[in-house]
N, C-alpha and C positions, 0 to 999 in steps of 0.2 A: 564706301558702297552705299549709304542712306541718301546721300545727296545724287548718285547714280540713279540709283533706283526711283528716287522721288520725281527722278526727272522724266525717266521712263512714262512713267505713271501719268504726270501730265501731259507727255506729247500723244498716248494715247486719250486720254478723258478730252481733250481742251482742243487738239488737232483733228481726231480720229472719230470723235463722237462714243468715245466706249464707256461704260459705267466701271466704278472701281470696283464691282466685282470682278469682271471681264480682265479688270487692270492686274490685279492679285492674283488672278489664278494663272495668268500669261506669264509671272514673273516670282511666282512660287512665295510672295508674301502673306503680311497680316492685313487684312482690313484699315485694321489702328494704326499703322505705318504708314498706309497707302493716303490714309483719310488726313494727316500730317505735311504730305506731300508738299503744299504752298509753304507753310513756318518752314519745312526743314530747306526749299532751294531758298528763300527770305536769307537765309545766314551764312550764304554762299557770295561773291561778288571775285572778281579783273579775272585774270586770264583764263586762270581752272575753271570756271563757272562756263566759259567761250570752249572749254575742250571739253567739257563734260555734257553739254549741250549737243556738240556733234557726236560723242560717243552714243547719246542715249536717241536721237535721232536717227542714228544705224539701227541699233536694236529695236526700236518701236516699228521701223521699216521689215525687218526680219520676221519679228513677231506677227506682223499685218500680213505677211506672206506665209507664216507658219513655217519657217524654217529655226525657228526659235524655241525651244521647251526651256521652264524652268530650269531644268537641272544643267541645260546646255550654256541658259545663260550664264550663271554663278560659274561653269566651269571657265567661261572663255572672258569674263571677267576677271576671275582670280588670275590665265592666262597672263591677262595684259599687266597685270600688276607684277609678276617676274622680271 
């Protein structure tokens, strides 16, 4: 989920133009996680890094729409992980 999320985070900051406050509060994290972001996708690489890219690309799109709430996200994350 930290390499999820991290990813999140920069498609809003780096895509989006939003500040990692805006970033955190869209995805129910810490600051200190969020501010990590680059070291934590850094230690990611091949295929998972290409899926996890488009999942967090969904959800930044979601988020941008406000169809997305923290608690919705973690729920339909954990989801996809069953």
């Amino acid at each position: 989920m930290p390499q999820l999320r991290a990813r999140i985070v920069r498609e809003l900051i780096e895509s989006h133009g939003w500040s990692i406050t805006s970033a955190v509060k869209a995805i129910g994290i810490s600051s200190t996680a969020a501010a990590k972001y680059k070291r934590i996708i850094a230690t990611s690489s091949g295929y998972y890094s290409i899926s996890l890219d488009s999942f967090s690309r969904s959800f930044a799109e979601r988020i941008l729409k406000n169809e997305l709430t923290p608690s919705s996200f973690i729920e339909e994350v954990c989801l996809k992980c069953i």
